[in-house]
C-alpha positions in Angstrom: 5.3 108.0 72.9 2.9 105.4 74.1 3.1 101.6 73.1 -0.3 99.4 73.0 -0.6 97.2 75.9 1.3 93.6 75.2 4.5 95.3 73.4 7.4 96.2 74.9 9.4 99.4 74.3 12.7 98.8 72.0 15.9 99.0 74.4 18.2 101.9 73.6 21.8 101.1 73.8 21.8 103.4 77.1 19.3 100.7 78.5 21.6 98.0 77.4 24.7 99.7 79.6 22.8 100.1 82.3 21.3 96.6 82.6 25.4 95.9 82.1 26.3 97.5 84.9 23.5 97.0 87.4 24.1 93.1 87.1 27.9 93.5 87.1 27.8 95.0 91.1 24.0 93.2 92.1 24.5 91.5 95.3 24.9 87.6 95.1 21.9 86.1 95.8 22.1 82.6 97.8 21.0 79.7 95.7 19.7 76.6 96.7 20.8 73.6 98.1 20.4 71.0 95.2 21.3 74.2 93.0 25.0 74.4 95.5 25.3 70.9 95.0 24.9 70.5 91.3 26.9 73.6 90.8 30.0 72.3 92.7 29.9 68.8 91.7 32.8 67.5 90.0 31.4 67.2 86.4 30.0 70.9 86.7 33.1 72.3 88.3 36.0 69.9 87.1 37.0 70.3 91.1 38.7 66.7 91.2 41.0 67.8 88.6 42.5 70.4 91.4 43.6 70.1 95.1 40.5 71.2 97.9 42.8 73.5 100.3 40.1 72.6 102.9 40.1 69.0 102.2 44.0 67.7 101.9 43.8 64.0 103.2 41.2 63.4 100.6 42.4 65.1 97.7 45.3 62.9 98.4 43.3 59.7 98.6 41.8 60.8 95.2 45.2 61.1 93.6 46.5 57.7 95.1 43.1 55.8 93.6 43.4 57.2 90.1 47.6 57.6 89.9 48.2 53.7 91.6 45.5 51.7 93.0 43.6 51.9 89.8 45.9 50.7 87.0 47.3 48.6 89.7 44.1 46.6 89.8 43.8 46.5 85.9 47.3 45.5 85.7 47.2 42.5 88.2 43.1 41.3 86.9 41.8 42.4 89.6 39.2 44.7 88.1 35.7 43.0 87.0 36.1 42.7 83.3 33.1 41.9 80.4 33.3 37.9 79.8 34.5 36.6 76.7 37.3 38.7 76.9 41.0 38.2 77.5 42.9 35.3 77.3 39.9 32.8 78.3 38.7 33.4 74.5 41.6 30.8 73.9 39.2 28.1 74.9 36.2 26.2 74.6 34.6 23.1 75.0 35.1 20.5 72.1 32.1 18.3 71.0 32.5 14.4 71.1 33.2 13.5 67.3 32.3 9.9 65.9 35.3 7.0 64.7 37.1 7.3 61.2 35.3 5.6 58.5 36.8 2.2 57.4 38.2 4.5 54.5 40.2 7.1 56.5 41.2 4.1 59.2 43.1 3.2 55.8 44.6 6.8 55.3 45.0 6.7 59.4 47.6 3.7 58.6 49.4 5.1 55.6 49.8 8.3 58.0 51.6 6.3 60.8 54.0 4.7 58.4 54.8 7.6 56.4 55.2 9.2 59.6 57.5 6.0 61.0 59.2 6.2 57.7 60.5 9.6 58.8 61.5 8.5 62.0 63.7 5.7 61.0 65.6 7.8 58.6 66.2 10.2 61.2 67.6 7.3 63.1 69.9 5.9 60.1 71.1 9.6 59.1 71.9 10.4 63.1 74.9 7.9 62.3 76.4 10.3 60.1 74.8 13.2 61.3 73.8 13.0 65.0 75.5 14.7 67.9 77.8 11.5 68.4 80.0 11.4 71.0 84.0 12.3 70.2 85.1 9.0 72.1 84.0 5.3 72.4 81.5 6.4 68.8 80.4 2.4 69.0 80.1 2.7 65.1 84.0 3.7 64.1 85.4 1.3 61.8 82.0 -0.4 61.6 82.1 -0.9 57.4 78.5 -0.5 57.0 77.2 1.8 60.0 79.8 4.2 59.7 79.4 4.6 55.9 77.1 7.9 56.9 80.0 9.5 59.1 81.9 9.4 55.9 79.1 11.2 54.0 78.1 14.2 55.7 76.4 15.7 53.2 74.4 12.4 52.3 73.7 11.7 56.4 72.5 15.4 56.5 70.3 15.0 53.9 69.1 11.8 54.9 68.5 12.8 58.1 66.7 16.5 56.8 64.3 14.7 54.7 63.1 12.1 57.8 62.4 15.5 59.8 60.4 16.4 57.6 58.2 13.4 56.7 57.7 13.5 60.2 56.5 17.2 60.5 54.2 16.1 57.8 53.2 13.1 58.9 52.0 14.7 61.9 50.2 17.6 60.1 48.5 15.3 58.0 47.7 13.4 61.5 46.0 16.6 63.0 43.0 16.2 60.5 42.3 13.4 62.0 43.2 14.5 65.6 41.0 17.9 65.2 38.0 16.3 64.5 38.5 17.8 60.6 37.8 15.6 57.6 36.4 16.4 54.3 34.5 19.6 53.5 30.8 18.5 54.1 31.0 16.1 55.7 30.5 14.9 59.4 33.8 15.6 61.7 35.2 12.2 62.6 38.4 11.6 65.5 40.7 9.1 65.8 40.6 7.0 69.0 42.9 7.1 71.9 44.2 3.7 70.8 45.3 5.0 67.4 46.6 7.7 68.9 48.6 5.8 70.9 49.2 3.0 68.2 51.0 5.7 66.0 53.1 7.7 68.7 54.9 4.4 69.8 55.7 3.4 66.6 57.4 7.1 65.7 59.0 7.1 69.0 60.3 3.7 68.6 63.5 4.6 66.1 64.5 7.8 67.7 65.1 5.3 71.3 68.0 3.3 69.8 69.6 6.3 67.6 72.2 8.1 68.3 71.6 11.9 70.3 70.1 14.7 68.0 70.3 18.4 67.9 71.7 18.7 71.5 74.6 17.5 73.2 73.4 18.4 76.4 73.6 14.7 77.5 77.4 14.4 77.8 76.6 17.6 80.2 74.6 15.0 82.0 76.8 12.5 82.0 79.8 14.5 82.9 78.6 16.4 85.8 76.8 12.8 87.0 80.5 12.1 86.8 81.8 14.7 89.3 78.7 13.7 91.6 79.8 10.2 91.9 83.2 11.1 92.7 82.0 13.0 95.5 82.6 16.5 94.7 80.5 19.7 94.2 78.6 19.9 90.8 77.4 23.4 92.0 80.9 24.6 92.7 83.3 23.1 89.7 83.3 22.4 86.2 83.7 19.0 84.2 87.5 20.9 83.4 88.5 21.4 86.9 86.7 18.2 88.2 87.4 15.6 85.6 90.6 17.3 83.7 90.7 18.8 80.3 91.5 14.6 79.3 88.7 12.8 80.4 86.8 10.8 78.1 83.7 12.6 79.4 85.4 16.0 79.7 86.1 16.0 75.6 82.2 15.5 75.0 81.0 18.2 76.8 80.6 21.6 74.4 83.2 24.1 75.2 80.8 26.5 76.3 79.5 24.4 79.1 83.4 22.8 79.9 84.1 25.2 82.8 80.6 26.1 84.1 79.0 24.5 87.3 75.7 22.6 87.1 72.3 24.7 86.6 69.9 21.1 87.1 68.4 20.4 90.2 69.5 18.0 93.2 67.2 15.1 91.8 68.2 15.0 88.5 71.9 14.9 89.3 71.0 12.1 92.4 69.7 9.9 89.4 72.3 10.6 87.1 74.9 9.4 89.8 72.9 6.5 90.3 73.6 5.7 86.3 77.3 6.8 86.8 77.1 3.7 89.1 75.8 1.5 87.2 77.9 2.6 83.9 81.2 4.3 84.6 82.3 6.2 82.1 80.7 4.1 79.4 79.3 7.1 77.0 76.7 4.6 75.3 75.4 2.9 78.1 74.7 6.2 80.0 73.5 7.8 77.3 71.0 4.7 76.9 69.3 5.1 80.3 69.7 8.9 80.3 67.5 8.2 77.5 65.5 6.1 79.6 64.5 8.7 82.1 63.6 10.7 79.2 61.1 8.0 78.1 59.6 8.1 81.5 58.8 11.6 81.7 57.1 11.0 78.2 55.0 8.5 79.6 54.3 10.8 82.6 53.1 13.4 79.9 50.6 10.6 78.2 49.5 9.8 81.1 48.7 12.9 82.4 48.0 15.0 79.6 44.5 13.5 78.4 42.8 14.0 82.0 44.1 17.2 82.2 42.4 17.5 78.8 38.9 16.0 80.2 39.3 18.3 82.8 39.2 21.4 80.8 36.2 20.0 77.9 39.3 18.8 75.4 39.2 16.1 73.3 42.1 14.0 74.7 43.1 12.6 71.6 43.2 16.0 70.2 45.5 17.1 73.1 47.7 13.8 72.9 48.4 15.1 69.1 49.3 18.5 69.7 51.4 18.1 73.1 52.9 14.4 73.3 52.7 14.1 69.4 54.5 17.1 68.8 57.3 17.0 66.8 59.6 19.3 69.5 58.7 16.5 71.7 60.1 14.0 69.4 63.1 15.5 68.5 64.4 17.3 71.3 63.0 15.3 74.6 63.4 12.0 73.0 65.9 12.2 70.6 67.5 15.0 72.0 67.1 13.4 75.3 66.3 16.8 77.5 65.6 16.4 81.3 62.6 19.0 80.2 60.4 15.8 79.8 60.5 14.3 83.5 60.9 17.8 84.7 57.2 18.2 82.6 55.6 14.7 83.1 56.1 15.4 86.6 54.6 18.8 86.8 51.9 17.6 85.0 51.0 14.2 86.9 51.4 16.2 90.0 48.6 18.8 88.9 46.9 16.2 87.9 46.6 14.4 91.1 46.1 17.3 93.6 43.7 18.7 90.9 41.8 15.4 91.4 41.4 15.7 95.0 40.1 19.6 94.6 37.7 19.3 91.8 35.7 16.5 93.0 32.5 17.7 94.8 31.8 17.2 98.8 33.9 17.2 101.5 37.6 16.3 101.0 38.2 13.1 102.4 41.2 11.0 103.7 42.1 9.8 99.8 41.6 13.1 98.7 44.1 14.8 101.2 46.6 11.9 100.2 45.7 13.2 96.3 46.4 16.6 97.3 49.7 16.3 99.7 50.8 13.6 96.7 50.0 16.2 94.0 52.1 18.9 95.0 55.2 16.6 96.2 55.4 15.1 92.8 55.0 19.2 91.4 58.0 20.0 94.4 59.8 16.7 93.1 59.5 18.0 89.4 61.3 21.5 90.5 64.4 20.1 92.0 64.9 19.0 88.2 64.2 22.1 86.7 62.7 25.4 89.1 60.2 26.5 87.1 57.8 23.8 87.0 57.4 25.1 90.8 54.9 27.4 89.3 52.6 24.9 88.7 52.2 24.6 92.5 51.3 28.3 92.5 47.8 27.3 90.3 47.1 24.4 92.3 47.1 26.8 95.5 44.6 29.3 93.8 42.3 26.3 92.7 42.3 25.0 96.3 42.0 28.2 97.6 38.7 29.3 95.1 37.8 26.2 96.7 38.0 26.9 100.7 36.1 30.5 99.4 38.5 32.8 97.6 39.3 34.8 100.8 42.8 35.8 101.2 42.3 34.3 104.4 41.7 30.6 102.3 45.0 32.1 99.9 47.4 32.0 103.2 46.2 28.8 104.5 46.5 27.3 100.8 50.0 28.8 100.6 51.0 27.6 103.7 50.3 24.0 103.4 51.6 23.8 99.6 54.4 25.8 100.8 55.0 23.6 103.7 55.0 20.3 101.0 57.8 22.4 98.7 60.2 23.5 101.4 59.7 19.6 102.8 60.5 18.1 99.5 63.1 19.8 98.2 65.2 19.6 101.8 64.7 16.2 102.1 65.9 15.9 98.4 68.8 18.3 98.5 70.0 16.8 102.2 69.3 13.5 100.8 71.7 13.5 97.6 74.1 14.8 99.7 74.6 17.8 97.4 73.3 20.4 99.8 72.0 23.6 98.3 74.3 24.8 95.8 71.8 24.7 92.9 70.2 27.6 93.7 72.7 29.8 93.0 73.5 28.1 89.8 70.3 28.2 88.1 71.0 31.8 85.6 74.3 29.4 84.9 72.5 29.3 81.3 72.1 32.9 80.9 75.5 32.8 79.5 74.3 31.6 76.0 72.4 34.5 73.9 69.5 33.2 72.0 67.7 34.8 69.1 64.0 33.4 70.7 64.2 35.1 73.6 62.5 38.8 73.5 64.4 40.7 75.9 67.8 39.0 74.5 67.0 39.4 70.8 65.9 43.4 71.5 69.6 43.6 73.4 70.9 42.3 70.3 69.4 44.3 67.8 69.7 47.7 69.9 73.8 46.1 70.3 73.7 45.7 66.2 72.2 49.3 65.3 74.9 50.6 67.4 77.5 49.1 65.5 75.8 50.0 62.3 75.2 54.1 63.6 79.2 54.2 65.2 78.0 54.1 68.4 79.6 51.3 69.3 78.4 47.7 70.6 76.2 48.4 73.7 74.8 45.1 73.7 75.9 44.5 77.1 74.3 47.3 78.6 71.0 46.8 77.2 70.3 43.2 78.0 71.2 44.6 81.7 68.6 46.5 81.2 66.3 44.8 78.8 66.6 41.0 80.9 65.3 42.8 84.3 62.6 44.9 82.4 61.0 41.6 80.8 61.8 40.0 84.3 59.1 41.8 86.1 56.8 41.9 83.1 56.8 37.6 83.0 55.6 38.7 87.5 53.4 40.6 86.3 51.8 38.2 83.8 52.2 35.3 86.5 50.1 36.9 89.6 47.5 37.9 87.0 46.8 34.4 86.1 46.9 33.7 89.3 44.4 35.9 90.2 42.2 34.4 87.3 42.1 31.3 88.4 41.3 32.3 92.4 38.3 34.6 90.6 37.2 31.4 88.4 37.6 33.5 85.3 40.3 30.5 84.1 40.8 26.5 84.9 44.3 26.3 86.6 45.5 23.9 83.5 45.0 27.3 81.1 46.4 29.7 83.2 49.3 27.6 84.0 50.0 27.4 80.5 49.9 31.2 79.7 51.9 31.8 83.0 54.8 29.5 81.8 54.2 30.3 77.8 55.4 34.7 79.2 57.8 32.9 81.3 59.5 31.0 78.6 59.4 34.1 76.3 60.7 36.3 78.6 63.9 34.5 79.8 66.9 35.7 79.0 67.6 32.1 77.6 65.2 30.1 75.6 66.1 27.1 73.1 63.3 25.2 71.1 62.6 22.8 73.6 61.6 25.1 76.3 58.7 26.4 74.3 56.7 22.5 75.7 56.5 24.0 78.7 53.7 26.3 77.7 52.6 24.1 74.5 52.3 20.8 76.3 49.7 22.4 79.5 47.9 25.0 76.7 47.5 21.7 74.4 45.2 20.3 77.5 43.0 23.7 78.0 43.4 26.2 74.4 41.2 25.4 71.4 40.5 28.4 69.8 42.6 28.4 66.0 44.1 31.8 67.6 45.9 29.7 69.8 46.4 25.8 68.0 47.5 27.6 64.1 50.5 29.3 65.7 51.4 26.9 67.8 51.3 24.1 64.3 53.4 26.3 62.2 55.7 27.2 65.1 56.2 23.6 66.6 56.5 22.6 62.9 59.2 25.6 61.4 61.5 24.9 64.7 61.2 21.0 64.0 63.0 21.8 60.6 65.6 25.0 60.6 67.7 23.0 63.3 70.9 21.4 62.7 70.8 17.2 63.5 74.3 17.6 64.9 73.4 19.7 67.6 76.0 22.9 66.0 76.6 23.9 62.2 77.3 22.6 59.4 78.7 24.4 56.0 76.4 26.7 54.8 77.1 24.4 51.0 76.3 21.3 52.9 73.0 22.4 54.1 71.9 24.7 50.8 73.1 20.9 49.0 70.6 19.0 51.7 67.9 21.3 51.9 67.5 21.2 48.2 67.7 17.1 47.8 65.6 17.5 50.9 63.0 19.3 49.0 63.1 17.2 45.6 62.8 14.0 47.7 60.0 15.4 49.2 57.6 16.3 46.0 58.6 13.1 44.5 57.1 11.9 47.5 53.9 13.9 47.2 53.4 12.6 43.9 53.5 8.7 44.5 50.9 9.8 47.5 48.7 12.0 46.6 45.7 9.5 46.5 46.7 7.5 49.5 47.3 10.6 51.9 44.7 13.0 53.0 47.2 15.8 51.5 45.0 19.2 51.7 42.8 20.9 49.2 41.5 24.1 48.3 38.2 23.3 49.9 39.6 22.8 53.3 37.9 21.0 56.3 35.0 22.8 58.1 36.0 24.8 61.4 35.0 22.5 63.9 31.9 23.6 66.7 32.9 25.9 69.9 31.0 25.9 72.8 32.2 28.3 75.6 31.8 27.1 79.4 31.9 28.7 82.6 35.8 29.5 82.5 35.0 32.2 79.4 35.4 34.9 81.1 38.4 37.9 80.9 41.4 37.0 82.7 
């Protein structure tokens, strides 16, 4: 049968079989070159998923980019990331705001004596309720000023209800500090002398009261002691040095009786210089302990509103939520921690060297002196405490990013800061005569187990289950485990800020703050105080609410769950003080409702964010 031209006979299924089998055994015909290539290309083959027999040394380089280099260069920042990512979303720069109006310069004033209120009630409660010292208490047998010491629960609840006028005094100060007023209406900023105006006069009653929720001092005072009498701090106890009898033996909590020093060579040089001058006198050592305390505090005014200006940040606004902060009121100058000379140094020293690298041109004689000055007072600051030695990390990426961000630049930088450190801290460990024993002392505190710390509190509760499940308390076990693990994470976090700031992606100040702020909450030990170290720097660079709102509530629930006494009270004594604590306080509300900017439902207007050239991914 014939088919018209243009149509094609039907295929029988015998043609069908055929065709089959004829292409089945056809000869394979070469294809051509960009065909070969396309064909054997990864994405067409899925060949870099398997080993090339021919090609061993770079199937192995393959694996070695993609298993380790890779993630190693995401982990450590060293991968170019989208800006406006990362941690560098934390800030931005602030807009200059106008004066208060005559009207909230009058709410500015009722702030700073509600606020001073608070403070001297802390001071009169601290009689009855303060960490006072179990010898020469100047107060016993006084008729009037030891009336509190024979009310505990009155002195507790006096002293409750001053913490927290305080807290709230300074909340209610932040609206003026944040640029935030009324809904509406233009944002308006206190000036740096009302700033100043109002943190003297809150700081002023917590100098002459007695210590407060610590009694870390008489540590102070008692290994001061065994440095005076010429013996090793970093080798014996207050027990073994002073005997279990000595007035500044039976100060000292029991958990810190038998341990050596953990505090730097300088701190314990000045304390023996106030042993000197004092003896055994508790009050008058306590006094200029309290001193140096002051100093570091004015260190940290001083240094914290350039820092500020450095980064953009309204220095007032940085004063408020750093110097102003009620952790630092409570624990560095009532509490009287070594934490604030140990941070005003760190700070003026960053400050300084940063002044010397940030200015434009060639670095001249003054600038060198800025820069070698810089990171001695940083070194200084770590033979207090070791790790404000960080800080000198940042200041060697930002002098670095500098000389050209080559790692050639990195090891010169490292060299000479390193050279300044070593320096400093011989000369300062030689010079106090108490040689090097304080390095091996510093995980002294690791003995205590506290509930802020991350790796501790996950040792705990894995240690609690256990108990719970019949498994037994393995607490032990898992904090040797847990502590080393978050160890090397806090590294981790460190060289990546480091990193930042050599690649410009973060200002020094910022990353220096995050650095220290994993640091802190990854120690095995971490008490309320410890969290300025990363608050104070971060107050100078972070603006975003992300940052500043948990930082408020966190500064301000710390500032009011701790005990006055520095230990524990009867849970019926504080359920009795906490609730005349609360009543005093809503009686308070009401007389000053209309003479306090209390909040309302409209709430202020989020202030304006500009982003500068540090907003970029870390």
């Amino acid at each position: 049968m014939r088919f018209p031209a243009g149509r094609r006979r039907p295929r029988s299924p015998e043609d069908r079989v055929n065709r089959a089998r004829a292409h089945r055994y056809a000869p394979t015909v070469p294809s051509t070159e960009s065909e070969q290539s396309s064909e054997n290309s990864p994405s067409a083959t899925g060949a870099s998923s398997f080993p090339d027999p021919k090609h061993p040394e770079s199937d192995r380089a393959t694996v070695l980019q993609r298993v380790i280099l890779t993630p190693a260069r995401r982990v450590f920042g060293l991968e170019q990331t989208p800006p406006g990512a990362g941690v560098a979303t934390l800030h931005g720069d602030e807009p200059e705001a106008p004066g208060l109006d005559p009207a909230e310069t009058v709410q500015l004033r009722n702030i700073r004596r509600f606020g001073a209120a608070g403070a001297l009630l802390m001071a009169i409660g601290a009689l009855g309720a303060g960490a006072q010292p179990v010898l020469q208490n100047p107060i016993a047998g006084v008729r009037l000023l030891s009336l509190p010491s024979r009310m505990a629960t009155s002195a507790l609840t006096v002293t409750m209800t001053g913490t927290v006028l305080v807290v709230l005094a300074w909340l209610l100060l932040g609206r003026f500090a944040l640029g935030q007023t009324r809904s509406g209406a233009t944002p308006r900023r206190l000036s740096r002398s009302q700033m100043d105006r109002t943190l003297l006069l809150w700081i002023l009653p917590l100098t002459v009261a007695p210590p407060m929720f610590s009694r870390d001092v008489y540590s102070y005072l008692a290994q001061s002691e065994i440095t005076a009498r010429g013996l090793d701090p970093y080798d014996i106890g207050p027990v073994n040095a002073l005997g279990a009898d000595n007035v500044l033996t039976r100060t000292v909590p029991n958990i810190w009786r038998e341990t050596p020093a953990p505090y730097g060579p300088l701190f314990l040089w000045m304390g023996r210089g106030i042993t000197y001058l004092t003896g055994e006198n508790i009050v008058a050592g306590i006094f200029l302990h309290r001193l140096l305390a002051l100093a570091g505090v004015a260190l940290i005014v001083w240094a914290l509103p350039r820092l500020a200006r450095r980064c953009g940040v309204a220095s007032v606004t940085a004063l408020w939520l750093g110097a102003a902060n009620p952790l630092l009121l409570f624990h560095l100058v009532a509490g009287i921690h070594n934490e604030a000379l140990m941070i005003g140094l760190m700070l003026a020293g960053t400050e300084l060297a940063l002044r010397a690298i940030e200015r434009p041109g060639a670095l001249r004689s003054t600038d060198i002196a800025f820069l070698v000055g810089g990171a001695g007072v940083i070194a200084l600051s770590s033979t207090i405490k070791i790790p404000s030695l960080i800080a000198l990390g940042f200041v060697g990426m930002a002098l670095s990013r500098r000389w050209g961000g080559t790692l050639r630049s990195v090891a010169y930088a490292a060299l000479l800061l390193g050279t300044i450190a070593v320096a400093v801290q011989v000369v300062v460990s030689l010079g106090s005569g108490l040689g090097f024993g304080w390095i091996h002392t510093l995980g002294t505190a690791g003995v205590v187990r506290s509930w802020m710390s991350i790796p501790t509190i996950l040792g705990l509760a894995t240690g609690f289950v256990g108990v719970l499940l019949g498994l037994g308390d393995h607490t032990t076990a898992v904090l040797s485990l847990t502590r080393p693990i978050a160890a090397v994470v806090a590294g981790v976090i460190v060289i990546r800020m480091l990193v930042a700031v050599l690649r410009g992606r973060l200002h020094s100040v910022g990353a220096l703050g995050v650095a220290l702020g994993a640091v802190v909450l990854l120690f095995p030990v971490v008490q309320p105080w410890y969290l300025l170290w990363a608050v104070i720097p971060l107050a100078a660079w972070a603006t975003t609410p992300s940052f500043r709102r948990p930082a408020i509530a966190f500064s301000s629930l710390v500032s009011v769950i701790l005990m006055p006494n520095g230990s524990e009270y009867q849970p019926f004594q504080i359920v009795q003080a906490a609730v005349m604590t609360i009543l005093t306080i809503v009686v308070l509300y009401l007389l000053t409702r209309n003479r306090l900017p209390w909040p309302t439902r409209s709430g202020p207007p989020a202030p304006e964010r500009r982003t500068d050239e540090y907003a970029e991914s870390s």
